[in-house]
N, CA and C of each residue as an Amber inpcrd file, in Angstrom:
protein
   237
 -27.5190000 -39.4060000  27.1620000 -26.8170000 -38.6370000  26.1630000
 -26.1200000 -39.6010000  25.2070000 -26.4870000 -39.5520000  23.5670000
 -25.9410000 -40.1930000  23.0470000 -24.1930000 -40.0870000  22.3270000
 -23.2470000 -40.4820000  22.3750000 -21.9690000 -40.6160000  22.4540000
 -21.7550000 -41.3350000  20.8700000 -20.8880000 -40.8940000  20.1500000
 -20.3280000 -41.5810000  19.0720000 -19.2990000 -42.3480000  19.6310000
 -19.4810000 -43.4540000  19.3460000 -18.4660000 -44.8490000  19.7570000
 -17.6990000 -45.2350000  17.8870000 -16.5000000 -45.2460000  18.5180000
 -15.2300000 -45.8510000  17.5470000 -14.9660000 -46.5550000  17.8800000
 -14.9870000 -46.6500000  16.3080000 -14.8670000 -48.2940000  15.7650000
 -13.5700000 -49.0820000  16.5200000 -12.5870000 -48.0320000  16.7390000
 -11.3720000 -48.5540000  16.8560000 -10.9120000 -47.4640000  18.0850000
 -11.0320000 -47.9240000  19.2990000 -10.9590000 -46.4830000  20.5110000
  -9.4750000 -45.9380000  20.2500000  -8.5990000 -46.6580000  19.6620000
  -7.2200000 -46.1090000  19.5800000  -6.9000000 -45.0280000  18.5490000
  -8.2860000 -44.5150000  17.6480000  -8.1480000 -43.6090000  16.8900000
  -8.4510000 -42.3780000  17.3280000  -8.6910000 -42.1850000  18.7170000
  -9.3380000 -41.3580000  19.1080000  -8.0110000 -40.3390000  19.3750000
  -7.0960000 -40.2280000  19.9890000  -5.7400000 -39.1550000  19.5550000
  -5.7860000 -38.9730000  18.1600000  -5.6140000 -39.7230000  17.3330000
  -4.9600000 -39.2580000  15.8160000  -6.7530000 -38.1450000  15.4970000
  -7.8770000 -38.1510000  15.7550000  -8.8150000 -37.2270000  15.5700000
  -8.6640000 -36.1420000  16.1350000  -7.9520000 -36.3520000  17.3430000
  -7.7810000 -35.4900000  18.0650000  -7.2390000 -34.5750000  17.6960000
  -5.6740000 -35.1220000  17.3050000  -4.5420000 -34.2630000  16.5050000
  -5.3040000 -33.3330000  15.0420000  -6.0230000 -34.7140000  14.4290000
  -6.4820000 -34.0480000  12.8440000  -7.4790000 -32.7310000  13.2020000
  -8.3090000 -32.5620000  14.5720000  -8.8250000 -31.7840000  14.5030000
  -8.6140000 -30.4830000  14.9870000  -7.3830000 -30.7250000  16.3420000
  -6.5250000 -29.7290000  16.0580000  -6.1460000 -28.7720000  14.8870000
  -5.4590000 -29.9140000  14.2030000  -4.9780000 -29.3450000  13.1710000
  -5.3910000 -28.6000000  12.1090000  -6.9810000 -29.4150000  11.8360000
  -7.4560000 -28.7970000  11.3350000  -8.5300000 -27.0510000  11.2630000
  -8.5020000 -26.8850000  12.8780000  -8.8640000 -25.8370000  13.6320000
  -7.7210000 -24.6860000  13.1680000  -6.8910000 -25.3120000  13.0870000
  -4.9990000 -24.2820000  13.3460000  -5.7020000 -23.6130000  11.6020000
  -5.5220000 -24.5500000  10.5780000  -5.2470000 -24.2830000   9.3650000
  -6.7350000 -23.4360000   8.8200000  -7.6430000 -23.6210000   9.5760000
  -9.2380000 -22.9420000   8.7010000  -9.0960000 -21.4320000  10.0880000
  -8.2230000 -21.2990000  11.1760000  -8.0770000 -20.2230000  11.7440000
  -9.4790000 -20.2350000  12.7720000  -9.3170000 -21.5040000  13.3970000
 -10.4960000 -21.3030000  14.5270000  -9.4990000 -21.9600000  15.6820000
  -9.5140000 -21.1200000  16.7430000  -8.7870000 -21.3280000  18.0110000
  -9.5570000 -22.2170000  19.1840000  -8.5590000 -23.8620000  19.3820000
  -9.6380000 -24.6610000  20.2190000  -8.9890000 -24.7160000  21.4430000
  -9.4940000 -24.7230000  22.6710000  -9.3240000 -25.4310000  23.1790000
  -9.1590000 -26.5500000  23.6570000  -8.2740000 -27.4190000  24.3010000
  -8.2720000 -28.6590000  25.5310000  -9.2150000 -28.7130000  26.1240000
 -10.4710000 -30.1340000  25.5130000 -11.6020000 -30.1480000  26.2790000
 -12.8470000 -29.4230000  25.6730000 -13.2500000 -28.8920000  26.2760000
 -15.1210000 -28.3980000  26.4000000 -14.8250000 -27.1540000  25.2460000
 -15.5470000 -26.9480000  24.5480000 -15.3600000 -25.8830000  23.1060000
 -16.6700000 -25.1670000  22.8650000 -17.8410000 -25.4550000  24.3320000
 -19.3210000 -25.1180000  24.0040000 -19.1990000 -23.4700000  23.6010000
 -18.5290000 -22.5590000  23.6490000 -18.3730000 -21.3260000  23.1060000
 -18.4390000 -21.2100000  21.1890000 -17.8100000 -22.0640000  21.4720000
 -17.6130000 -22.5130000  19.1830000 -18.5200000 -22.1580000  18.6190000
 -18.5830000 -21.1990000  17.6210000 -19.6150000 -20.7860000  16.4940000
 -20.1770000 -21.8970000  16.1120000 -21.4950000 -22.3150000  15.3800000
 -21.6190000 -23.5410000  14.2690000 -20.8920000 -23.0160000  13.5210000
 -20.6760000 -21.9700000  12.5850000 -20.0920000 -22.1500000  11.6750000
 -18.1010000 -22.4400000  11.6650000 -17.9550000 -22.4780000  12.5860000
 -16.4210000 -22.6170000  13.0900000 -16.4820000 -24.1410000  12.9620000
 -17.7120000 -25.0080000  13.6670000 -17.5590000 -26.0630000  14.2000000
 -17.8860000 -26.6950000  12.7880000 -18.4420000 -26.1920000  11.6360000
 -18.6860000 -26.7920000  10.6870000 -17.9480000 -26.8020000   9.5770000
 -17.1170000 -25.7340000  10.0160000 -15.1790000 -25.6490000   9.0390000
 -14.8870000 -26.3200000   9.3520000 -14.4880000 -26.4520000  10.6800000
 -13.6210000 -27.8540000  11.1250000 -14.0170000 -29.1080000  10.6750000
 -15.2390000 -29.7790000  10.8880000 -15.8330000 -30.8720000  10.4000000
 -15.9210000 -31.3820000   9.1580000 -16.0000000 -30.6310000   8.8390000
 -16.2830000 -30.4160000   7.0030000 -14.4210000 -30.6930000   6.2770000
 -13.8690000 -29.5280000   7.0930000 -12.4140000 -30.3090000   6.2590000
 -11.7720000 -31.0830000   6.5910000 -12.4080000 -31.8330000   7.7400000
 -12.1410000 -33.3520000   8.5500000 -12.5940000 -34.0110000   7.7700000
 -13.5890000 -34.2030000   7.0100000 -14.0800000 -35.0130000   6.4040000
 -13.7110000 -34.8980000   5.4330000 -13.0480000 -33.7760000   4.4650000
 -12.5130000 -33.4940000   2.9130000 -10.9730000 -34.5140000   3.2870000
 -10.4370000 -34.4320000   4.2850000  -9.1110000 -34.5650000   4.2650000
  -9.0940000 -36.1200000   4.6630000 -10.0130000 -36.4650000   5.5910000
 -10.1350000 -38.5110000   5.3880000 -10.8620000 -38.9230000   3.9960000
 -11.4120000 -38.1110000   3.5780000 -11.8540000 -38.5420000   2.0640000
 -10.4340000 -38.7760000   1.0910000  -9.7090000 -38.1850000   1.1010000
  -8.7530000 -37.6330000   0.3970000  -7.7140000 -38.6680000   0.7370000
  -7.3800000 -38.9150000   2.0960000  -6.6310000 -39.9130000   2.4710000
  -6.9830000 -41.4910000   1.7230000  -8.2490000 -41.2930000   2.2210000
  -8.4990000 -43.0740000   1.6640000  -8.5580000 -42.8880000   0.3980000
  -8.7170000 -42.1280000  -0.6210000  -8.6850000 -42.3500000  -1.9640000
  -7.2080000 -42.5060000  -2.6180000  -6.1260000 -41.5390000  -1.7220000
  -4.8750000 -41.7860000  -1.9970000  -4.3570000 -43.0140000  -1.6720000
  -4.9210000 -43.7820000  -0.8450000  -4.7040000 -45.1140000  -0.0530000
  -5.1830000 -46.1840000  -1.1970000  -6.4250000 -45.6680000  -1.6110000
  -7.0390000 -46.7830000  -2.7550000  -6.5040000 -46.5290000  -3.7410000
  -5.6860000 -45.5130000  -4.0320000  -4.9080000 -45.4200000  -5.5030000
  -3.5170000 -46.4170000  -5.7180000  -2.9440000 -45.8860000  -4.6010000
  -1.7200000 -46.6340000  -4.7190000  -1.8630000 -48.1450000  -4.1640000
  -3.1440000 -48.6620000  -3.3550000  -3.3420000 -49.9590000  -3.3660000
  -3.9880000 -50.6950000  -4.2620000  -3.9230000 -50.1910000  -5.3980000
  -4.5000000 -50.7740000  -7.1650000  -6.1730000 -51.1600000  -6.4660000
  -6.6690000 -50.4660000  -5.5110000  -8.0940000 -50.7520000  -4.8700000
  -9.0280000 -50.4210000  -5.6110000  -9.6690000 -50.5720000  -6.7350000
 -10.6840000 -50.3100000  -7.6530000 -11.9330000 -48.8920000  -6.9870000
 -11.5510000 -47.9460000  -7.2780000 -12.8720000 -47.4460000  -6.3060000
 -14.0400000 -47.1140000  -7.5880000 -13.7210000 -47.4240000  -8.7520000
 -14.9750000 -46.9710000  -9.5580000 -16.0220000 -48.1870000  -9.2430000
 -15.3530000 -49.0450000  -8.9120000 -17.1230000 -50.4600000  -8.9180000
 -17.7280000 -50.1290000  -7.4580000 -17.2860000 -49.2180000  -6.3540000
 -17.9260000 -49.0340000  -5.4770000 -19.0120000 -48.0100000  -5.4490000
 -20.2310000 -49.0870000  -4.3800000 -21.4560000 -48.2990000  -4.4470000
 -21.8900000 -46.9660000  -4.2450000 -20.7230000 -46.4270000  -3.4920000
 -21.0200000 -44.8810000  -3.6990000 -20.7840000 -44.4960000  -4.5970000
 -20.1090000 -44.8190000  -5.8560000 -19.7080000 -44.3250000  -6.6910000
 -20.7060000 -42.8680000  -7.5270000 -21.4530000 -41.8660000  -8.1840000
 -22.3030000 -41.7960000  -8.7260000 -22.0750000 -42.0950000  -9.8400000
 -20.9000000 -42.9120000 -10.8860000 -20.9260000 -42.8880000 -11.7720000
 -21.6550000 -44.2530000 -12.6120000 -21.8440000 -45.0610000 -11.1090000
 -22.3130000 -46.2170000 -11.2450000 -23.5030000 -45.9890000 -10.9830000
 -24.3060000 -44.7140000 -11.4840000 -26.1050000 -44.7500000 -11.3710000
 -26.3780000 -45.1460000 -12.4150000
């Protein structure tokens, strides 16, 4: 069974919390542990504004760290 491994194992509470949290705020009720009951589409609210809200973080992070994000390769403005 393949396992997503982090980068950094000590981030694994603060996901924890964000996904909590983020369960609380899109109105999907999780449990501690095993969640195999979870709609996809529950599991894909959650995920989805996990990912809007670390997007959001690091760009606020690259703003106020004068971090250039237009020369980066994801950019699309740099097609």
């Amino acid at each position: 069974m393949a396992r997503n491994k982090l980068l950094n194992p000590n981030a694994r509470g603060a996901l924890n919390r964000l996904k909590m949290e983020t369960a609380n705020e899109v109105g999907v009720t999780l449990k501690d542990g095993y969640n195999g009951d979870l709609k996809s589409k529950d599991a894909g609210q959650i995920g989805g504004n996990m990912v809007k809200k670390m997007v959001e973080d690091y760009e606020a992070k690259a703003e106020s760290s004068g971090t250039a994000t237009t020369n980066n390769k994801y950019n699309s403005s740099n097609s």
